[in-house]
C-alpha positions as CSV (number, residue, x, y, z in Angstrom):
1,X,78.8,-48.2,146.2
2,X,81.2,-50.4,147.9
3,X,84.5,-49.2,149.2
4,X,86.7,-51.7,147.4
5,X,85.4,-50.6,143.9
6,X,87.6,-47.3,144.7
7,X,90.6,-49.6,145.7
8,X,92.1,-48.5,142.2
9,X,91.4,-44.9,141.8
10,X,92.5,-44.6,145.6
11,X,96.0,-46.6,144.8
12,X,96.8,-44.3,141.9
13,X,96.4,-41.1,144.0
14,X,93.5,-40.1,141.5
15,X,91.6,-39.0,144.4
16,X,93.8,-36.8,146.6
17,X,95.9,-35.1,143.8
18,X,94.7,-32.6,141.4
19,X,97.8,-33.3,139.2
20,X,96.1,-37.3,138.6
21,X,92.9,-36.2,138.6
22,X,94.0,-33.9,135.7
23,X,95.6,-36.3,134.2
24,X,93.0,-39.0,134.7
25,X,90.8,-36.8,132.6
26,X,93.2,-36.0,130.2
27,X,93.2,-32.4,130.5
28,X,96.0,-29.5,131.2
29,X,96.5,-28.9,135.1
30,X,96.9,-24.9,134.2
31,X,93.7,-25.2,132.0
32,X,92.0,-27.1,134.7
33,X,92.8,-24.3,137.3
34,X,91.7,-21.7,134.5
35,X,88.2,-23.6,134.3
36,X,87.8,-23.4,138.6
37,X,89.2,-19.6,138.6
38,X,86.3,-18.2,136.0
39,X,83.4,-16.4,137.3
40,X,80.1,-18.3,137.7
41,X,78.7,-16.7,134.4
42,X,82.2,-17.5,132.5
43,X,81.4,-21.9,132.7
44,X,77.6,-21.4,132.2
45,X,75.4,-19.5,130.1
46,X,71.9,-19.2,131.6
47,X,68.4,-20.0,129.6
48,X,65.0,-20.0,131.0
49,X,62.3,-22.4,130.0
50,X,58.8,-23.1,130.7
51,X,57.7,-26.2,132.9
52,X,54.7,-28.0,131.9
53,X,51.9,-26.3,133.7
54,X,53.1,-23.3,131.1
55,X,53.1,-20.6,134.4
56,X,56.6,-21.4,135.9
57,X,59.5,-20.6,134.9
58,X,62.7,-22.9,135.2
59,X,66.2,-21.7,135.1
60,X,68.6,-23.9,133.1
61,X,72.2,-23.5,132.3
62,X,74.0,-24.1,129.5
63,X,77.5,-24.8,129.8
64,X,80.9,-24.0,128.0
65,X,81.8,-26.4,125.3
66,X,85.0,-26.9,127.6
67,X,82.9,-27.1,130.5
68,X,80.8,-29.4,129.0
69,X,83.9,-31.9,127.9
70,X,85.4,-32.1,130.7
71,X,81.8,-32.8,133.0
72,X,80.9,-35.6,129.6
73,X,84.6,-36.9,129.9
74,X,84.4,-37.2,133.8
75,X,81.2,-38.8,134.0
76,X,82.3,-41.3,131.3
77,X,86.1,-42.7,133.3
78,X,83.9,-41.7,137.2
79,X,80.2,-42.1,137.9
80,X,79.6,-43.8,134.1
81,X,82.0,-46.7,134.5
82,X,80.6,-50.2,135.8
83,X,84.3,-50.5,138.2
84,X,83.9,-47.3,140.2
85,X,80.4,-47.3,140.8
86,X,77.8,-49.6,140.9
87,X,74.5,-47.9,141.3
88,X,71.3,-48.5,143.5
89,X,68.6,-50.7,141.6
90,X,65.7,-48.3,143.1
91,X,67.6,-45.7,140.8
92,X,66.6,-44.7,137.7
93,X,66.4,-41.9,135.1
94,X,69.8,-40.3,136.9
95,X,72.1,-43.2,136.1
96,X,73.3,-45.1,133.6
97,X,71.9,-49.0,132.2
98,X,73.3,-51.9,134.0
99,X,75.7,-54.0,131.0
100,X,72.9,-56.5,132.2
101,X,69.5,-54.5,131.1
102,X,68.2,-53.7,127.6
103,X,68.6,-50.1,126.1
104,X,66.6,-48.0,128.2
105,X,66.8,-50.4,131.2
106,X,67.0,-47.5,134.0
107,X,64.2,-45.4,132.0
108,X,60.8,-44.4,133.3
109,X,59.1,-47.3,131.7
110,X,61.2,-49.5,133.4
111,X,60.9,-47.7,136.5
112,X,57.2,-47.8,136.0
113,X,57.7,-51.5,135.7
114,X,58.8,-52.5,139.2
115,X,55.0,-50.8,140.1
116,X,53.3,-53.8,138.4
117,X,50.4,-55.4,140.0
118,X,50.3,-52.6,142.2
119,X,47.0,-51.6,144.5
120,X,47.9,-48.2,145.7
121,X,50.6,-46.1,145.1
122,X,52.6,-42.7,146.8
123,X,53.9,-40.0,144.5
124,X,55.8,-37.8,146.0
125,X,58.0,-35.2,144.6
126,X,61.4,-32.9,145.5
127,X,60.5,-29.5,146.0
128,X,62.6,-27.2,143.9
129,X,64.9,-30.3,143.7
130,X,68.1,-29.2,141.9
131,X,68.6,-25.4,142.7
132,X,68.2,-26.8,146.6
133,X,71.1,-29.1,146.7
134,X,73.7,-26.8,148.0
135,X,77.2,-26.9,147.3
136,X,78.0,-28.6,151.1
137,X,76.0,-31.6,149.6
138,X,77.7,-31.7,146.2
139,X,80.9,-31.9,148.3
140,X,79.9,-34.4,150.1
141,X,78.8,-36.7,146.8
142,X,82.2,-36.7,145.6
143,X,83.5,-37.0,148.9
144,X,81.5,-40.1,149.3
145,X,81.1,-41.3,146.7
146,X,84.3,-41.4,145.1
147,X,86.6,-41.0,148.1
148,X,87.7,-37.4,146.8
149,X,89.9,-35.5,148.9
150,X,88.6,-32.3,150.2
151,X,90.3,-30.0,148.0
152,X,88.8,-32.2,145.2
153,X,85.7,-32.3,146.0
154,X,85.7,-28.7,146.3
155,X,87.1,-28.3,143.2
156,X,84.7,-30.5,141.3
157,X,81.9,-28.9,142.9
158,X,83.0,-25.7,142.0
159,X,82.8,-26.7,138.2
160,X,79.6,-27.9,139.0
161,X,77.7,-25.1,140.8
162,X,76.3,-21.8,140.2
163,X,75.1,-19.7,143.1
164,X,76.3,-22.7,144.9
165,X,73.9,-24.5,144.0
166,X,73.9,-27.5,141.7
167,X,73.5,-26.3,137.8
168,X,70.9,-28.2,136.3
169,X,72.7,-28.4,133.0
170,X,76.0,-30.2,134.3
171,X,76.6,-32.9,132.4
172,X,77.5,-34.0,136.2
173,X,74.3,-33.5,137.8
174,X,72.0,-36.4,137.3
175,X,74.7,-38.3,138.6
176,X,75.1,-36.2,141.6
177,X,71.0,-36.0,142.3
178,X,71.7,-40.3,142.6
179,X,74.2,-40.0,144.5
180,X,73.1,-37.2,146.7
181,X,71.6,-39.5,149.6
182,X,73.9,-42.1,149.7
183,X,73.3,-45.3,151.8
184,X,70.6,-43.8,154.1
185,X,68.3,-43.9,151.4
186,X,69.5,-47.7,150.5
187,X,68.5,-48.0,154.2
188,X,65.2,-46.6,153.9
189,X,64.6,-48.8,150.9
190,X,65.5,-52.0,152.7
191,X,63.2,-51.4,155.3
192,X,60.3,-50.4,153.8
193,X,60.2,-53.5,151.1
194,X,60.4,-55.4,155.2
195,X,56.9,-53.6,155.1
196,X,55.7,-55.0,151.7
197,X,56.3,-51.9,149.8
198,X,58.2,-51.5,146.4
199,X,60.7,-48.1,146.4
200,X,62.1,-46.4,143.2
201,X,63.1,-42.6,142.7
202,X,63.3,-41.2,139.2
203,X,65.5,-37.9,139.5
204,X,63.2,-35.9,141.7
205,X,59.9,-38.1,141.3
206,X,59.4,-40.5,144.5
207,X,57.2,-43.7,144.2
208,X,56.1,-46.0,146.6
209,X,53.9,-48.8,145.9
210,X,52.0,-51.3,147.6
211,X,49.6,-54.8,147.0
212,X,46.9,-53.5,149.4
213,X,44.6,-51.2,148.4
214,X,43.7,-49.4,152.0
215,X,47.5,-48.7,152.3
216,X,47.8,-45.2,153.9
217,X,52.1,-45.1,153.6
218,X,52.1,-43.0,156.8
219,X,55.4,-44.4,157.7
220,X,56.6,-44.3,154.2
221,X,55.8,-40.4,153.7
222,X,57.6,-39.8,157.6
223,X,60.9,-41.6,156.2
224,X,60.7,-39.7,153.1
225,X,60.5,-36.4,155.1
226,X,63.2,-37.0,157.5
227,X,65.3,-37.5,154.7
228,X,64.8,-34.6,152.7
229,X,65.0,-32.3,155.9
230,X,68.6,-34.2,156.7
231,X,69.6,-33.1,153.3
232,X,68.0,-29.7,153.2
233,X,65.2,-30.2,150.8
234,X,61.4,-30.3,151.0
235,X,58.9,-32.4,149.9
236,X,56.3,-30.8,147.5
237,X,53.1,-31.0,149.6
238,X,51.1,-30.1,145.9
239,X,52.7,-32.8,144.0
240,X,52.1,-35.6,146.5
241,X,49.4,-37.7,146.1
242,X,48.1,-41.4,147.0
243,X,45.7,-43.3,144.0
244,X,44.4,-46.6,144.6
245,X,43.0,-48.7,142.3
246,X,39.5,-48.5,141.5
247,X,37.7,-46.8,138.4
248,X,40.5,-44.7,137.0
249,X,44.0,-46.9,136.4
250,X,47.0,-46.3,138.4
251,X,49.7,-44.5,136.5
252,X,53.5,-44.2,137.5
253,X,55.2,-41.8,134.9
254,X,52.4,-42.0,132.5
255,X,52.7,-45.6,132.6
256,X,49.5,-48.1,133.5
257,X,50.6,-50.2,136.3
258,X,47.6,-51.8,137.7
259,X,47.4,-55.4,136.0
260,X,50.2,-57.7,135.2
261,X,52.3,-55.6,132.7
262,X,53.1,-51.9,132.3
263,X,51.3,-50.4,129.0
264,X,50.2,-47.6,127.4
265,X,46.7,-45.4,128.9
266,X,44.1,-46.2,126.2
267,X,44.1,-42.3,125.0
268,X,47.7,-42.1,124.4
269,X,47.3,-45.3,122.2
270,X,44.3,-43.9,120.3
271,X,46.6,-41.1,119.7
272,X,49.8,-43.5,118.1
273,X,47.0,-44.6,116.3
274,X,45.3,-41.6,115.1
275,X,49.1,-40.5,113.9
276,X,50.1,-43.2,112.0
277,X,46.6,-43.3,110.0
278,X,47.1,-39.6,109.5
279,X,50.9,-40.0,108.4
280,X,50.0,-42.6,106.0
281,X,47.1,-40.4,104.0
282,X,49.7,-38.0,104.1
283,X,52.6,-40.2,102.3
284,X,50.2,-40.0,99.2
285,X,51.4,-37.1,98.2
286,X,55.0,-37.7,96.8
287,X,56.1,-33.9,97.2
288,X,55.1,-33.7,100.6
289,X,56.4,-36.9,101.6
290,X,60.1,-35.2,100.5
291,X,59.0,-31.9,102.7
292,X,60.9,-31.3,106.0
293,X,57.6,-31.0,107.8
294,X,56.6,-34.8,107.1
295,X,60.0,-36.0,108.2
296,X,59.3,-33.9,111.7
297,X,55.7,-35.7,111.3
298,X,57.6,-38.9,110.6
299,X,60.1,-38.3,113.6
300,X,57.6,-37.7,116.1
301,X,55.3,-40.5,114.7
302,X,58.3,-43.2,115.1
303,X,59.2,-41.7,118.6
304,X,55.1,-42.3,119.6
305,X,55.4,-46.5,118.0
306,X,59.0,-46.8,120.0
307,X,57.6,-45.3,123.5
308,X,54.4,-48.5,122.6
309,X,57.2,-50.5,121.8
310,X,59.3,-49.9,125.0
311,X,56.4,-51.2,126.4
312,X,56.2,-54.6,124.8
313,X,53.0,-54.1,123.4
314,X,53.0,-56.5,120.5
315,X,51.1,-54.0,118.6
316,X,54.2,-51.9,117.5
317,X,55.3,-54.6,115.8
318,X,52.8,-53.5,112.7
319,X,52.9,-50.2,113.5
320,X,56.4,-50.3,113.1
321,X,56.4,-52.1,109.3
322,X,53.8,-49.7,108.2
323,X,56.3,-46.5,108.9
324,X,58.7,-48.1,107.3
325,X,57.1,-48.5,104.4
326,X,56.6,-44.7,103.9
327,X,59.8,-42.8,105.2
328,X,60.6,-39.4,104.1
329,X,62.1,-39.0,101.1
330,X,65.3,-37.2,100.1
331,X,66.2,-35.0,96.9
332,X,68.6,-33.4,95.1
333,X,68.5,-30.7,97.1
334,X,69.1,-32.8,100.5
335,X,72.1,-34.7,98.6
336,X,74.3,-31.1,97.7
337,X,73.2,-29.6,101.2
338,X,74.9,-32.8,102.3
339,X,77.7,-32.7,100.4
340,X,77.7,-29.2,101.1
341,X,78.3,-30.2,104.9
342,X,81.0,-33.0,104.4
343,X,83.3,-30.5,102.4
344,X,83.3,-27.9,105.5
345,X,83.9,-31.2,107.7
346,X,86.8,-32.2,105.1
347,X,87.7,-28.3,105.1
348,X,88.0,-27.8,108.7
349,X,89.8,-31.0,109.2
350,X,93.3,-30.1,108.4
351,X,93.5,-27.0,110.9
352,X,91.1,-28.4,113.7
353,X,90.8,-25.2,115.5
354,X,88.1,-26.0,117.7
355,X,87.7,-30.1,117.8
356,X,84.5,-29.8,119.6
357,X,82.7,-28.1,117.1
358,X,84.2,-30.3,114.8
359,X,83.0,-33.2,116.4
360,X,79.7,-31.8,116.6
361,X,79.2,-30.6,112.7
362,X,80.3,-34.4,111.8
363,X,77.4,-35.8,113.8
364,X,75.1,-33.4,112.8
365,X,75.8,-34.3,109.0
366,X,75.9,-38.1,109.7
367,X,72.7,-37.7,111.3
368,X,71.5,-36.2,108.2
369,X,73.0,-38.4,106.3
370,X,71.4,-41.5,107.6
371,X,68.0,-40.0,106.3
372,X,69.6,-39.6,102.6
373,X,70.4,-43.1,102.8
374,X,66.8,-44.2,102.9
375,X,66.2,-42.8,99.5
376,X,70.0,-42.3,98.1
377,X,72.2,-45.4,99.7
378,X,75.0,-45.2,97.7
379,X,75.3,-41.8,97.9
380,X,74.8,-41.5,101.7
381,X,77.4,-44.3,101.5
382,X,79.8,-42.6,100.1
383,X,79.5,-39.4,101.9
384,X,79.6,-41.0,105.3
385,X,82.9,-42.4,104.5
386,X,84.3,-39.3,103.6
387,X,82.8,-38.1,107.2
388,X,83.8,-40.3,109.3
389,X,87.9,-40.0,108.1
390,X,87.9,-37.0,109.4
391,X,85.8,-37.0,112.9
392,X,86.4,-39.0,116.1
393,X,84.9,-38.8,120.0
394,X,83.9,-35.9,122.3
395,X,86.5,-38.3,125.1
396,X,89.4,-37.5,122.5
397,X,88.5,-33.6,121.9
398,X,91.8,-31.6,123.6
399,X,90.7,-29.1,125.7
């Protein structure tokens, strides 16, 4: 995150004035002021969710579909764009693809990729990881990261926080969790890969990998804890764990790691298996092949094969041609509930009284559509052309 990419946003006084800044986003300096005066509640909506063990309880936050546009619309012209920022390598899941990487090049099977050929491994994992970054360090991102004024980054981490804390739910905060340690974790980095180690942080999830198998990372685990504890956060002692290789393979994210490519553990692809066998018996049966519960089968199936594919395993390649061969099919029914969606789109259009949900009901039926189109082409055809005169961006909705 070099100095000079901000030469521009610097020169145009983007980053000291909230009148550029406004503008920069292409949004109303009043409404912008209107967004930082509501109460915490009034820019997020708050949900709770179950985490995985299926005991503890998350807290998520749904934002404002203002809120949400101007967090999607910053991210795209700030943090998103190749000529502001240029982010870490040892980054991923929190940031977007290089223009140089694949789709899905800073995902976890990619992180789990730089792990290759490795002997022993540290997993480590943020404590509480979001609701602990305070709103002094969100500050101090877009400080930093962006050059932003004070008042600026103030303001933009007002937008961002609830409690002040970080909202996990901002469209914002992925970006911000990257950003958060700056170049003392680049420093870190550098000087453990001296020591023969391989570094990459997905989110909240730490990795450290080495080639010998006795490694014991007891310098690696003391630079990870002084750098949490600079930053106010804590490293979950329950969630941290060395493996070395040996009976049981080495898994980063889910991900086998131990030989000379990433893949698949050999349960998860007997279960892709299992699901495609069972998928096909279940395409027999023409009327349940046109049922909404085989194209959630269907869904989930395909999502199984592209996770193998991601991969590279040359087996999706087959698995792939044989779902092809039996996607859901539409009826009449799905083509008038269709239609029945493009004439509100084409309704709506005229008046626009809320672009954003606008926006969103034309994607929603193009989505659909591109299912009809497997059974109905022409039709689907047709219909999306009718959609798509009347729908644009969520960077072009007026807030």
């Amino acid at each position: 995150m070099r100095k000079h990419r901000h030469a521009r946003l610097v020169a145009t006084g983007v980053t000291s004035s909230r009148e550029n800044l406004c503008k920069a986003l292409s949004i109303d300096v009043v409404k912008f002021e209107e967004i930082l005066a509501r109460p915490d509640a009034g820019r997020f909506r708050k949900n709770q969710i179950l985490k995985k063990n299926g005991k503890d309880v998350r807290e998520v936050y749904c934002p404002s579909w203002d809120v949400r546009v101007l967090l999607r619309r910053f991210n795209k012209r700030f943090f998103a764009d190749p000529n502001v920022i240029k982010w870490p390598y040892f980054l991923y899941g929190c940031v977007p693809n290089d223009d140089d990487t694949d789709a899905g090049g800073r995902d976890y099977i990619s992180c789990a990729a730089v792990h290759a050929n490795a002997r022993s491994l540290l997993k480590a994992d943020i404590a509480n990881f979001f609701p602990s970054i305070t709103k002094h360090w969100v500050t101090a991102v877009f400080s930093r990261t962006l050059f932003f004024s004070d008042d600026l980054a103030r303001d933009m981490a007002t937008i961002n926080c609830v409690d002040d804390a970080l909202v996990q739910g901002s469209p914002c905060a992925s970006y911000i969790a990257g950003a958060l340690f700056g170049l003392k974790e680049g420093l870190i980095v550098r000087r453990l890969e001296s020591k023969g180690y391989r570094y990459t942080r997905y989110v909240d999830d730490i990795t450290i990998s080495s080639s010998r198998r006795g490694e014991t990372f007891a310098l690696a685990t003391r630079l990870i804890d002084d750098l949490l504890s600079e930053h106010d956060l804590e490293r979950n002692s329950e969630k941290t764990a060395i493996a070395r290789s040996g009976s049981t393979p080495l898994l980063v994210h889910g991900i086998r790691v131990g030989g000379g490519r990433v893949g698949l553990p050999r349960v998860e692809f007997k279960a892709i298996r299992a699901a495609v066998n069972t998928l096909e018996n279940y395409s027999k049966s023409g009327e349940f092949r046109a049922s909404l519960h085989y194209r959630r089968m269907y869904m989930r199936c395909m999502g199984l094969v592209g996770k193998l594919a991601r991969t590279k395993d040359v087996r999706s390649v087959g698995y792939i041609s044989r779902l092809r061969r039996i996607r859901p099919l539409s009826t009449q029914e799905d083509i008038d509930l269709c239609t029945k969606w493009v004439m509100e789109v084409e309704r709506k259009a005229p008046t626009r009284s809320n672009y954003f949900f606008q926006v969103r009901q034309a994607n929603r039926t193009l989505a659909r559509l591109a299912v009809l189109a497997w059974t109905f082409p022409q039709e689907a055809s047709a219909l999306k052309a009718r959609v798509r005169r009347h729908t644009g961006s969520y960077d072009q909705i007026k807030i």
